[in-house]
C-alpha positions as CSV (number, residue, x, y, z in Angstrom):
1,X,-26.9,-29.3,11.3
2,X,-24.8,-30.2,14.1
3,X,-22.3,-32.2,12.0
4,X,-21.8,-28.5,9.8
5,X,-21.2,-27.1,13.2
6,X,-19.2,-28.9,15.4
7,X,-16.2,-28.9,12.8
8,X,-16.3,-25.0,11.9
9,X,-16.9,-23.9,16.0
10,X,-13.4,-26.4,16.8
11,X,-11.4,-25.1,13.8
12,X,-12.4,-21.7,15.0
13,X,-11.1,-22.2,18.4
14,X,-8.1,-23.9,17.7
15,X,-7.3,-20.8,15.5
16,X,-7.9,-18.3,18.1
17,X,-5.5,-20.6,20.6
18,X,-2.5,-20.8,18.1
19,X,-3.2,-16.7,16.9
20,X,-2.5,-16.8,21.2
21,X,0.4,-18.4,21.3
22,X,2.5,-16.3,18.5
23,X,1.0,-13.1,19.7
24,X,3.3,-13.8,23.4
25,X,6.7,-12.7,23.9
26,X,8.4,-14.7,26.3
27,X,11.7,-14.0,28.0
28,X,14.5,-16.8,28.3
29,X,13.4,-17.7,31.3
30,X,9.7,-18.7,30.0
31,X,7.7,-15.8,31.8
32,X,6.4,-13.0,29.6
33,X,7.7,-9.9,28.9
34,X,7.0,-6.8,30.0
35,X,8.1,-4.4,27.5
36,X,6.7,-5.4,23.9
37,X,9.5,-3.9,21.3
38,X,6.8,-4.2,18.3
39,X,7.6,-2.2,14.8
40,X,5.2,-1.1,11.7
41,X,6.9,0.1,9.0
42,X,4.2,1.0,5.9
43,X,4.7,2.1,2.7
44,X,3.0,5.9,2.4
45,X,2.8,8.6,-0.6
46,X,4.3,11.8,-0.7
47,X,1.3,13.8,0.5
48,X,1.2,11.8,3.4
49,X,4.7,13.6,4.5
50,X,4.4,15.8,7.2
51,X,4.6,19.2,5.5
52,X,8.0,20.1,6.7
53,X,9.3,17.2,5.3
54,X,7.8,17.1,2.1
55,X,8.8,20.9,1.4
56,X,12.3,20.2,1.9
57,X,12.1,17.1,-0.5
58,X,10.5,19.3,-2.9
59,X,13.4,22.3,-2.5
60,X,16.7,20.1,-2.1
61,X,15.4,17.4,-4.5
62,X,13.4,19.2,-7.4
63,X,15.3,17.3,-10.2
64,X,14.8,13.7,-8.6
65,X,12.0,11.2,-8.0
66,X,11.1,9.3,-5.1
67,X,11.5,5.6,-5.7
68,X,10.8,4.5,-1.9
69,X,9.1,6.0,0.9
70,X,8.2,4.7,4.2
71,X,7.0,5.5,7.6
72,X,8.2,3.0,10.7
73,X,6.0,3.4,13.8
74,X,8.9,1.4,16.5
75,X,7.5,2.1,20.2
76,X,5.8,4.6,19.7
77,X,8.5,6.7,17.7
78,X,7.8,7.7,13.7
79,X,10.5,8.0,11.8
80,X,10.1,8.4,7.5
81,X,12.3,6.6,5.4
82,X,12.8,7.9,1.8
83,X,14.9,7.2,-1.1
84,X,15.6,9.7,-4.3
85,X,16.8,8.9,-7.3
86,X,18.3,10.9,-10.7
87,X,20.3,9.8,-13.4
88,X,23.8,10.0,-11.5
89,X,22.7,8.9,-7.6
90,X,20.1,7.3,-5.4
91,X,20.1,9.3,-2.2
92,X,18.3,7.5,1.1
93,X,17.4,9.5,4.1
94,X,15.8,9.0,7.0
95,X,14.1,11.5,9.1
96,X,10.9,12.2,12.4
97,X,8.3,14.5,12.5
98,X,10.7,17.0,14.1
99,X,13.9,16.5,12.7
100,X,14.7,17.5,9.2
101,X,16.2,14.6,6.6
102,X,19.6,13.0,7.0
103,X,21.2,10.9,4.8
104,X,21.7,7.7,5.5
105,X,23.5,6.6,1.8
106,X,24.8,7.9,-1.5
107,X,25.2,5.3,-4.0
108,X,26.6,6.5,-7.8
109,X,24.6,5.1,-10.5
110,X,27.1,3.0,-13.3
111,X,27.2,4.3,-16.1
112,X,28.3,1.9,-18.0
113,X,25.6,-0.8,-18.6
């Protein structure tokens, strides 16, 4: 029994020690830093739009389909991230909870294949 234990108890800890050392941010100056700049950016469905947004989308952008959407959580600050496409363009905008969509990029489709 101990020889099953010993082994899984000292891979454990070395795992928690190295999941330690990448989860520090360290300055050049080797002390740790204070402000922790961390982003989460996850994919999300339409209906998980706030409603302002996703109205909008639904007006402006009946005749195309969303091909990418996103929501990036960076400090604290959401911000959606969305791309449309129809047969001419693909459209991406980016938007937050209180500001309506912009649009980041336009790119023509070819049409010759």
């Amino acid at each position: 029994m101990k020889k099953t234990i010993f082994p899984i108890v000292l891979l454990l800890t070395i795992g928690t020690v190295q999941a330690r050392s990448i989860d520090r941010h360290f300055t050049n100056e080797g002390e740790r830093s204070s402000k922790k700049s961390t982003t989460v950016v996850r994919n999300i469905l339409s209906d998980k739009l706030p409603a302002k947004l996703l109205t909008s989308i639904k007006k402006e952008f009946k005749e195309y389909w969303i091909t990418n959407l996103y929501k990036e959580n960076a400090n604290g600050k959401i911000s959606y991230h969305i791309t449309v496409e129809n047969a001419d363009k693909k459209v991406q905008m980016s938007a937050t909870r209180v500001s309506g969509w912009s649009v980041d990029h336009v790119t023509p489709k070819d049409e010759t294949l």
